[in-house]
C-alpha angles and dihedrals in degrees: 000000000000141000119260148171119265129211119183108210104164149342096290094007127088130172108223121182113222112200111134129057149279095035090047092057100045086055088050091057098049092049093051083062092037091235118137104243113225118228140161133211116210113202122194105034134155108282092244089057085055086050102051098042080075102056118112099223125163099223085051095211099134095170087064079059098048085052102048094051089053102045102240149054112300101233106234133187137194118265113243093233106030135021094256124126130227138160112314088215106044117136094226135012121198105197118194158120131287098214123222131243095353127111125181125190108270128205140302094233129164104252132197093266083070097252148096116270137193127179139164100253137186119263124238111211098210115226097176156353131209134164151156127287111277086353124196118240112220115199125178120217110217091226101046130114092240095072093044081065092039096064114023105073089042088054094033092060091045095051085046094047090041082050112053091030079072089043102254099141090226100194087189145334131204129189118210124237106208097049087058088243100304092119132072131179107191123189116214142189093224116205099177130020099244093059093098106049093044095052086044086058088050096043107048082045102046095048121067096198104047115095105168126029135180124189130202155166130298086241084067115083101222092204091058107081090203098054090048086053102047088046084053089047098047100031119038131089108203088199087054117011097053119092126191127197110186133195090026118149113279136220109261091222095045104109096206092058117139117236112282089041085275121144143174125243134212120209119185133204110211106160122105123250109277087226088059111043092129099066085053100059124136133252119217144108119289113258091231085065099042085057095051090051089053090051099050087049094050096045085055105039101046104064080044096055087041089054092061 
């Protein structure tokens, strides 16, 4: 289960770019034995179905995710054409056939990166369609607002998970929106100097999709673009907090790729030295204060507002 563009190119015929595993390896597979690969899109699912179709999970059942999140069994039912299952309460299922060893220009389509972008794609050979009475078409535009929320929590939690599991203690990570997800602040209780460096190396590494990182300390709130700035503008070196990793895979959809879909990536080190803490620390009101402000408004405001 995954999420992928759609071109339709005929009555029976779509273009469909395959990317992103595990759909794109299942299709590779098939190929190699030059054998069409059935699949069905299901259009006009619950929104968690849409959320869990992007994680990245070993065991690849992303309907017992599905499941899981919503607290109950995902209903399936058989396709018409094939004995493949999808979402008994879809609006719309396109059934149909991956077929081997042949690509067709695709697009070209806005993507999330904010360009134009063209590929040569595989072909779906479409078997049937079935769908609800009267159904609604969903359809998700690459740039909304809708897919920067899609698909950040889903990444966010696998890059946390990736992270600790090789005992980095990650305090929070944000992926930014904007950026489509290329870029990634991580907030970290560094115990060493050399941490974030070293998960900047794994990280930039490890994940295909990320192309700039910046990593900082457990007093930045990741989510909050002007702390991460001002962390960037007080605490980083360029001649010695900057890494740069050349000739890395590249995203397909990324404009600026070098030829052979290679790219360079940035990390940046933005946390302060363990031995000087002290020179790094923050200015700001104590909470105890903040709260009895609060108080004393509220106190205030409230019988104002009720005499109205």
């Amino acid at each position: 289960m995954g999420l992928h563009r759609l071109q339709v190119k005929g009555s029976r015929r779509l273009g469909i770019h395959l990317a992103n595993p595990p759909i794109s390896r299942f299709a590779a597979k098939a190929e190699e034995n030059n054998r069409p690969l059935d699949v069905a899109i299901s259009l006009g699912v619950h929104p968690i179905l849409l959320l869990a179709s992007i994680v990245s999970s070993p065991i690849e059942d992303k309907v017992a995710i599905a499941g899981s999140l919503l607290g109950s069994r995902l209903a399936l039912t058989k396709c018409e054409t094939s004995d493949v299952d999808v979402p008994a309460h879809a609006e719309v299922v396109i059934e149909g056939k991956v077929l081997p060893k042949l690509r067709e220009p695709e697009g070209p389509f806005g993507e999330t990166s904010g360009y134009y972008f063209s590929d040569q794609s595989h072909v779906i050979e479409v078997t049937a369609i079935t769908h609800r009475k009267n159904p609604i078409l969903q359809a998700l535009h690459p740039t909304s607002q809708e897919v920067a929320l899609l698909c950040g929590p889903a990444g966010e939690a696998e890059i946390v998970q990736m992270l600790r599991e090789k005992g980095f203690a990650v305090e929070d990570l944000a992926l930014s929106a904007p950026s489509g997800r290329t870029h990634v602040a991580v907030s970290l209780k560094k115990r060493h100097d050399s941490d974030p460096k070293q998960l900047l190396h794994f990280l930039l590494a490890g994940v295909p999709y990320i192309k700039h990182a910046v990593v900082m300390d457990d007093d930045v709130n990741v989510q909050d673009p002007g702390d991460v700035e001002w962390a960037i503008a007080t605490r980083v070196q360029g001649d010695e907090d900057l890494i740069v990793i050349p000739n890395l895979r590249a995203r397909s959809i990324d404009p600026s790729k070098k030829a052979g879909m290679f790219t360079a990536k940035v990390g940046i080190d933005a946390t302060v030295p363990v031995a000087e803490r002290h020179r790094f620390k923050r200015i700001g009101v104590p909470s105890a204060i903040k709260q009895g402000v609060a108080k004393r408004l509220a106190a205030i405001i409230s019988p104002a507002l009720a005499g109205r």
